[in-house]
C-alpha positions as CSV (number, residue, x, y, z in Angstrom):
1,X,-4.6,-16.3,9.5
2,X,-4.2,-13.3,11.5
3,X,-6.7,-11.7,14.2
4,X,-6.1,-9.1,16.5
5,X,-8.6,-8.4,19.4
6,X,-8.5,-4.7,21.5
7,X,-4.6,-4.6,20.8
8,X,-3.3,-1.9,22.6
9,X,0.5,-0.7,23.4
10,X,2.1,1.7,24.5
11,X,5.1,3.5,25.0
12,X,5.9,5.7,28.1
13,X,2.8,8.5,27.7
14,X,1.9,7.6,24.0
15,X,0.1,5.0,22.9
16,X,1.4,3.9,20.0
17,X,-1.5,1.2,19.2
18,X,-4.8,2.1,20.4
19,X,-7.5,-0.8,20.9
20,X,-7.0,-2.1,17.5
21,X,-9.0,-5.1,16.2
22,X,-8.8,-6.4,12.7
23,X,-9.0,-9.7,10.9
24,X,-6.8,-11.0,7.6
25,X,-8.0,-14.5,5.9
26,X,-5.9,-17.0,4.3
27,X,-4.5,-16.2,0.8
28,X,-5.2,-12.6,1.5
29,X,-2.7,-9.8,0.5
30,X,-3.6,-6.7,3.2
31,X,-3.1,-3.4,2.4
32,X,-2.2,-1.5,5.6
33,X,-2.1,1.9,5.4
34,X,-1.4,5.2,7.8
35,X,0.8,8.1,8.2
36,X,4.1,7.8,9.6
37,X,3.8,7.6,13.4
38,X,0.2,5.7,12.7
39,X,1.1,2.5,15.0
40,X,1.6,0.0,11.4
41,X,5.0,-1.1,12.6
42,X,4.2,-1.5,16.1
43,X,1.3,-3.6,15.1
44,X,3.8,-5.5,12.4
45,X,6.2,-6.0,15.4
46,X,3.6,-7.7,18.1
47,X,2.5,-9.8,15.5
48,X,6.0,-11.0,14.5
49,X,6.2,-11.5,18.5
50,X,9.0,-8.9,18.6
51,X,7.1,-6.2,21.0
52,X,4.8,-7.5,23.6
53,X,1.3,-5.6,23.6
54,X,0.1,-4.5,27.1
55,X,-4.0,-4.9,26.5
56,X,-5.7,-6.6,23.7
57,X,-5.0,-10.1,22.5
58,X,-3.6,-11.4,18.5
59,X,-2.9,-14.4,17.0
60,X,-1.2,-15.5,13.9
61,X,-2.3,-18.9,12.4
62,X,-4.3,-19.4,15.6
63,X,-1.0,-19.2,17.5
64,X,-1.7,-16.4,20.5
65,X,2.1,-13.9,20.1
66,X,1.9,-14.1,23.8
67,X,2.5,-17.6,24.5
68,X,3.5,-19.1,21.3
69,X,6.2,-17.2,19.7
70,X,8.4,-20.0,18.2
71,X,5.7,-21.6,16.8
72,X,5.0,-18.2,15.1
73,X,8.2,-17.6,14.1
74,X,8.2,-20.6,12.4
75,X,5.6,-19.8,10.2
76,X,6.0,-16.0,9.7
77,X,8.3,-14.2,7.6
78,X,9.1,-10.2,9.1
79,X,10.8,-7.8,6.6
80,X,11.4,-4.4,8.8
81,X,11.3,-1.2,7.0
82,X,14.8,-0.7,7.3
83,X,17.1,-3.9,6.7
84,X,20.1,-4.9,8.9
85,X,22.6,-7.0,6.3
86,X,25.9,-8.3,6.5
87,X,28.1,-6.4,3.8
88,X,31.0,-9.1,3.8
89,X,28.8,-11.7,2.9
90,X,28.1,-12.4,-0.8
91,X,24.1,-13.5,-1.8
92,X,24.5,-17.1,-1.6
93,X,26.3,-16.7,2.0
94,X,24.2,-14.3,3.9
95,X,21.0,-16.8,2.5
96,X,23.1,-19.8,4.0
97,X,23.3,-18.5,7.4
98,X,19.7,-17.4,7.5
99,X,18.9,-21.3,6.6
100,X,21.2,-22.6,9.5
101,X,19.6,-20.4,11.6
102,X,15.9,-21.7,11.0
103,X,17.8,-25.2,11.3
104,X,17.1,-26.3,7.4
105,X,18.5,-29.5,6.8
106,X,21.6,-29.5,5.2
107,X,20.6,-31.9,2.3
108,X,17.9,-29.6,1.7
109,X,19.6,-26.4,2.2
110,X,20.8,-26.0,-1.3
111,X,17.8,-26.4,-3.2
112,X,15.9,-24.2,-0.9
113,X,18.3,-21.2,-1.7
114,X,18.3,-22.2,-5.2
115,X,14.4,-21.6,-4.7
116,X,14.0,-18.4,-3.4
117,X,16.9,-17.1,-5.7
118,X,14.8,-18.3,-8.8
119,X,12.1,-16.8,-7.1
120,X,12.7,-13.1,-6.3
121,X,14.9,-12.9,-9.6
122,X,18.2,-12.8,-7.8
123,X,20.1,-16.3,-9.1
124,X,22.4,-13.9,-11.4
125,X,23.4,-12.3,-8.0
126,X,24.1,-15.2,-5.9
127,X,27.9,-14.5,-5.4
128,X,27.8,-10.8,-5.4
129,X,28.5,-8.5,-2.5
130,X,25.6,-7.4,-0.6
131,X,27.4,-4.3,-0.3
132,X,26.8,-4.0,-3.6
133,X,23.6,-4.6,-4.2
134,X,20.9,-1.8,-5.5
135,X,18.0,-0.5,-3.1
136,X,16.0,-2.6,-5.5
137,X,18.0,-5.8,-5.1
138,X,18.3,-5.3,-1.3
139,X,14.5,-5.6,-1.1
140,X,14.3,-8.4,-3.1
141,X,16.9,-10.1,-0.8
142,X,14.8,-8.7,1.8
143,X,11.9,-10.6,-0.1
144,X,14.7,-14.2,-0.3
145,X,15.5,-14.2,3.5
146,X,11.9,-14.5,4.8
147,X,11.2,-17.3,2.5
148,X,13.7,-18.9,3.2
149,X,11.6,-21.5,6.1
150,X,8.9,-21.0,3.8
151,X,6.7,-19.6,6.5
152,X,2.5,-19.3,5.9
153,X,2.2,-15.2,6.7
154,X,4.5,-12.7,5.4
155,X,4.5,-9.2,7.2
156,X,6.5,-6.7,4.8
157,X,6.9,-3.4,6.1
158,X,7.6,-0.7,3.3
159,X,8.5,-3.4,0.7
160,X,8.5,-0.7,-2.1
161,X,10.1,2.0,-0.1
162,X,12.9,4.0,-1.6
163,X,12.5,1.8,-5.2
164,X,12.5,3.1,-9.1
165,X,9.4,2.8,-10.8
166,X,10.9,-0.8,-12.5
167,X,11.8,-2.5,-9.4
168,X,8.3,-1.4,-7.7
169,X,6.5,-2.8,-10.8
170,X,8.7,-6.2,-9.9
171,X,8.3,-5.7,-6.6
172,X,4.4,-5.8,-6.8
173,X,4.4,-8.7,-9.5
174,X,6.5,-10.7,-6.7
175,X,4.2,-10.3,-4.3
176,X,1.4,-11.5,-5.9
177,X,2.6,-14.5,-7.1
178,X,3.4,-15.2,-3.1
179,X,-0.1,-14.3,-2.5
180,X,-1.0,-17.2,-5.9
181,X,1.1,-19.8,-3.8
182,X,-1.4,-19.5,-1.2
183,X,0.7,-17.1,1.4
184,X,-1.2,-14.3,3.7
185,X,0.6,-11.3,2.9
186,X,-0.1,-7.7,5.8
187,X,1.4,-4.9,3.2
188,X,2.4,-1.6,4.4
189,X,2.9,0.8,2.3
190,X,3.1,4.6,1.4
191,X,2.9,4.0,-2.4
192,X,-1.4,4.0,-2.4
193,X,-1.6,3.1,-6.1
194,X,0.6,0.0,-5.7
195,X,-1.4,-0.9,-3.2
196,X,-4.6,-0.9,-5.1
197,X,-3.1,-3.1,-7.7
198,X,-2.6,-5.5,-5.9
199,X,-4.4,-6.1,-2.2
200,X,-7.5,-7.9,-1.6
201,X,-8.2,-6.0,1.3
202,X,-6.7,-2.6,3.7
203,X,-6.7,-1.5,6.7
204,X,-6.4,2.3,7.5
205,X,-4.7,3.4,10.5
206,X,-4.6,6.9,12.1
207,X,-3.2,7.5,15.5
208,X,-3.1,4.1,16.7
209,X,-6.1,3.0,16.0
210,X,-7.9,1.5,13.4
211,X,-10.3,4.0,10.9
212,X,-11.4,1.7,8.4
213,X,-11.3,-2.4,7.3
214,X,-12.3,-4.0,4.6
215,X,-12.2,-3.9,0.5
216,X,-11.0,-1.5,-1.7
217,X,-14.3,-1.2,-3.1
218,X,-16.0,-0.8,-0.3
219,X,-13.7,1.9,0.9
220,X,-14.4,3.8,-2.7
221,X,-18.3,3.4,-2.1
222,X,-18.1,4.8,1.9
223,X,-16.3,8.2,0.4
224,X,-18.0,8.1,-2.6
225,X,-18.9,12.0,-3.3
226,X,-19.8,14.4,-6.2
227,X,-18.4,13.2,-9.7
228,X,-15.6,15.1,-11.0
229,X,-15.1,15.9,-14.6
230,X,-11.7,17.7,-16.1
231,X,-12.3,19.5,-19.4
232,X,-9.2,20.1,-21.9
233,X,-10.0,23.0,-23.9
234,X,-8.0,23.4,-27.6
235,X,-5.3,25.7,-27.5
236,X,-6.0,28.9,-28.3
237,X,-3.9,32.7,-28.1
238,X,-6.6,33.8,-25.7
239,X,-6.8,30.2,-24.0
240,X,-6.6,32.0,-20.2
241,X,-9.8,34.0,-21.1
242,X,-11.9,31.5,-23.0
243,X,-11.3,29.3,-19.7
244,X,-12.8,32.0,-17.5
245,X,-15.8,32.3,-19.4
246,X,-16.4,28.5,-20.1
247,X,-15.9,27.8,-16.7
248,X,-18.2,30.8,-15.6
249,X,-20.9,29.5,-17.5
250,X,-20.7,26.2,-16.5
251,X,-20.7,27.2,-12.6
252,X,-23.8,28.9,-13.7
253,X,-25.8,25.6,-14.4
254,X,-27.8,24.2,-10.9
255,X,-26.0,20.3,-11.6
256,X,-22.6,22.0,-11.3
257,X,-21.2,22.4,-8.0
258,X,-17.8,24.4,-9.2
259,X,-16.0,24.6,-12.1
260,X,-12.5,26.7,-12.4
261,X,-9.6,26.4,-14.5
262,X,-6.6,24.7,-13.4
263,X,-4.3,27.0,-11.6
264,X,-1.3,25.9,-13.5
265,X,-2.9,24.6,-17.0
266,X,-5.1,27.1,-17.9
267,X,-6.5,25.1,-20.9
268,X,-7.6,22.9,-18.2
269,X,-11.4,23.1,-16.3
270,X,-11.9,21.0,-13.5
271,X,-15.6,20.5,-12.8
272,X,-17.1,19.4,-9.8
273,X,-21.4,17.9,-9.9
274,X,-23.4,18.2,-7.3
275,X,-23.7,15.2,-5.2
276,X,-26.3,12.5,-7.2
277,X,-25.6,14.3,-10.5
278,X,-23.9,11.3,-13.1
279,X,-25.4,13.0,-16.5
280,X,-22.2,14.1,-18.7
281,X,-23.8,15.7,-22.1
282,X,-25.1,18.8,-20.6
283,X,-21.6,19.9,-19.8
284,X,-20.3,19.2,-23.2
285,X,-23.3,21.1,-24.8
286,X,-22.4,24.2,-21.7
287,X,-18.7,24.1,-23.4
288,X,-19.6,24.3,-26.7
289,X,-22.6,27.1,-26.4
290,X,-19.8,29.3,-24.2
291,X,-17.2,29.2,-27.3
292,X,-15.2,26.4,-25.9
293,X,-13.8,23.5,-28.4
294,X,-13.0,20.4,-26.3
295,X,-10.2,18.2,-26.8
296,X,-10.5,16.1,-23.9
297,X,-13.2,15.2,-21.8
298,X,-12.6,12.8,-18.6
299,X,-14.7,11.8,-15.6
300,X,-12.4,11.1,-12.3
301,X,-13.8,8.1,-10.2
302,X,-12.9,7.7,-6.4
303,X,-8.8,6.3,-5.9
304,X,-7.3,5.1,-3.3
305,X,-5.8,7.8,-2.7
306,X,-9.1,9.9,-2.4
307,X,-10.3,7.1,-0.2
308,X,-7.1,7.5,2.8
309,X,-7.8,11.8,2.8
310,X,-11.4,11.3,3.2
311,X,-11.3,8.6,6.2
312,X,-8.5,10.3,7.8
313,X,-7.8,13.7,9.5
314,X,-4.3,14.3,8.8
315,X,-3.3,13.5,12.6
316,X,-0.3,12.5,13.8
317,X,1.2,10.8,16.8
């Protein structure tokens, strides 16, 4: 549904989006991730046919953004990270005037509204103020006015942003039921563990131009490194020394890269292997024999956001 080819723009000396090419299939919801500064909105904009890209080519739908943009507005649905609305307007109105303006029938204009209200969870707020409405309800609004033409590809920059813990929960269990009713979905987002609930595939983008593409899983298996492993000791009067000498002992052992106690927990170790070491017991036997009683015992896989520091540098535009 979407591919971009060498996609390049540029403003003034920097270049904002650096010989980008990535591809996002039908059904998909794309996870795309970067810094701020990393060229994601820029890319969002060309593709929304809002910015026109000096090099490089993209398409949405097989529609190029250079000489098809009303087709592609017609089947695309932007949400910017930071949403213009009309305060005087209540729910129901500002959703109206988006609907004339994408020339829905008026026989069918009701029930469409009706829709999207039922849909993002917003029917109880139809004749409220948007002035009035929460960060979390503005989203969701956010969410109603792009479906309004029911458009294939959605493009939703910083969805989450700014949100409580609820309404990103709701937030994410919206979007996936878009992606269930078949819609392409290009995510971006700052919230990494949101996005690993929920995408099928991510992008990482780092100074304009493109680090990594493909799964999540495939992202965990490329920075895959040594296994970590955080020991809770029991509480204890002396717990400060009795990590110090568990954790000496264990850094003794060849398998163990490192092992130190948490700076701010002291009944905490965290344990690093050496890279190809999986075996567990060896450490729980090296607590015991070093006077250690364990309370908790946990091995730390690869996250997401283990995944963004390791393919990226930190860099910014």
């Amino acid at each position: 549904m979407i591919e971009i080819k060498g996609l390049t723009k540029r403003f003034g000396a920097l270049t904002a989006v650096d010989d980008l090419s990535l591809s996002i299939g039908a059904g998909e919801i794309f996870g795309f991730i970067g810094p701020n500064g990393a060229g994601k909105s820029t890319t969002m904009k060309i593709l929304a046919c809002l910015l026109k890209p000096d090099a490089g080519e993209a398409s949405v739908a097989g529609c190029d953004v250079r000489r098809h943009g009303d087709r592609i507005r017609r089947l695309l649905g932007y949400m910017p990270d930071f949403i213009g609305y009309y305060d005087d307007l209540t729910v129901d109105e500002y959703l109206q005037f988006f609907a004339a303006a994408f020339r829905l029938p008026r026989k069918t204009r009701r029930a469409t509204i009706d829709g999207v209200l039922e849909l993002t969870d917003l029917t109880d707020k139809r004749d409220a103020m948007v002035a009035s409405l929460s960060r979390g309800m503005s989203q969701r609004l956010g969410v109603a006015r792009v479906l309004i033409h029911d458009p294939k590809v959605l493009l939703l920059d910083e969805p989450a942003s700014g949100l409580d813990p609820r309404a990103r929960i709701e937030m994410r269990e919206l979007l996936s039921e878009l992606a269930r009713m078949g819609k392409t979905l290009m995510v971006s987002s700052h919230i990494l563990s949101e996005l690993a609930e929920m995408c099928s595939s991510i992008g990482i983008i780092e100074k304009g131009r493109l680090v990594y593409a493909g799964s999540i899983d495939e992202a965990y298996q490329r920075v895959k490194g040594a296994e970590r492993i955080v020991v809770r000791l029991e509480r204890a009067d002396d717990i400060d020394l009795v990590a110090t000498v568990v954790a000496g002992k264990l850094a003794e052992d060849a398998r163990v890269a490192s092992a130190k106690p948490d700076a701010d927990n002291p009944s905490l170790i965290r344990v690093e292997l050496e890279p190809g070491e999986h075996g567990h017991h060896f450490l729980i036997e090296g607590v015991v024999a070093a006077g250690g009683r364990i309370a908790a015992f946990e091995p730390k896989g690869v996250n997401l956001e283990d995944a963004f520091l390791r393919l990226t540098k930190g860099a910014v535009q």
